[in-house]
C-alpha positions, 0 to 999 in steps of 0.5 A: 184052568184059568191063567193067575194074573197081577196087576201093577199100576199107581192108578187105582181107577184103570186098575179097577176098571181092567180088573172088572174087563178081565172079570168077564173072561172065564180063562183069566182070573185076577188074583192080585193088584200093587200100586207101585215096584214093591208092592208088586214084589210082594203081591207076586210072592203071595200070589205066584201068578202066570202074569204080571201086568206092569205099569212101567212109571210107578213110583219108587220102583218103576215097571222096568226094575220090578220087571228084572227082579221079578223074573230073577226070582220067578223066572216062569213069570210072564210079564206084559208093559202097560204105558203111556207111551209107544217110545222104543226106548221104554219098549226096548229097555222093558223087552230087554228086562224080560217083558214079552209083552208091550200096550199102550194104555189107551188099547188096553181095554181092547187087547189085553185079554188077547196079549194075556192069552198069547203070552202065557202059551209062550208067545210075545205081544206088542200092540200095533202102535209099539209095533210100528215104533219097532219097525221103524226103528229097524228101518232107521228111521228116527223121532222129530228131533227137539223137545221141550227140554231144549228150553231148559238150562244145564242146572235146570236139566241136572235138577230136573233129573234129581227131581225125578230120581226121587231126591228132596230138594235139601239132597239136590242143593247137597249134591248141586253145591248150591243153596235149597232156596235155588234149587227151589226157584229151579224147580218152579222154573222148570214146572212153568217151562214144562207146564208140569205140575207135580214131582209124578209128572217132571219123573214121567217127563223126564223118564220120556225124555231120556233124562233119566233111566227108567 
């Protein structure tokens, strides 16, 4: 019996090309795609898959949220991470919402067919990247301290986080007590500093960052 799998990314290129690499395994089917938390909830609740693999920077509802609302709902659900990043503080936040798996993007073509298998026998997979991260933090060890945020200013860094918490610029400048037109300058600052170019890549930042929760 093949193993009922869902994939949630707002990336519909990877998508497809992950679901054209499970295609090829005759174990695993694919039986439903979301591009973002919502969606994901819904396509979950149609579909009733073994697992669930999520991207943890969607829009709107991000990875780790849908995450602990899949499994209040569907407990037996299995769910494995898929990001960008190898930070422990999205692997361990994800984890802790009931992941049991974690992979990188980029080794997602050579490992998620195995981390799939693994996890729906009951087993957790990290990739060897997320692993090491783990591992070094049970040792102590620690990440280059500094970053680009350093260069930003305290209502720089406020706006940043609204900015990613989803808040238009009228409810920033609400919030701020300060003028659109700033919180506008504000954020074309913080574009240039960070070299960032749209409100997907300041959440992603800001998210790595710890500036917000994701």
């Amino acid at each position: 019996m093949s193993i009922r799998v869902v994939l949630a990314d707002d990336h519909r290129m990877l998508i497809a090309a992950l679901r054209s690499m499970l295609e090829k395994e005759t174990d695993i089917a694919v039986v439903g795609e979301a591009g973002d938390g919502a969606a994901l909830l819904d396509v979950v609740a149609r579909t009733m898959p073994d697992v669930a693999v999520v991207d943890i920077a969607m829009p709107g509802m991000n990875g780790i949220e849908a995450t602990r609302r899949l499994l209040a709902g569907h407990p037996r659900l299995k769910v494995i991470a898929l990001s960008a990043y190898s930070d422990r503080r999205f692997v361990l936040e994800m984890l802790n919402a009931g992941a049991k798996g974690y992979l990188i993007k980029a080794s997602a073509g050579d490992e998620l067919a195995r981390a799939i298998r693994a996890i729906a026998q009951g087993q957790t997979y990290l990739c060897p990247e997320v692993a090491g991260s783990i591992v070094e933090a049970a040792r102590g060890k620690t990440a280059p301290a500094g970053s680009a945020s350093a260069n930003l200013g305290r209502r720089e860094r406020e706006v940043l986080a609204l900015l990613a918490d989803g808040k238009s610029s009228s409810e920033i400048a609400a919030r701020l007590h300060i003028a659109v037109s700033t919180v506008e300058v504000h954020r074309r600052n913080i574009m240039r500093k960070l070299d960032l170019h749209n409100v997907a890549e300041l959440t992603k930042y800001a998210i790595r960052e710890g500036l917000i929760s994701p």
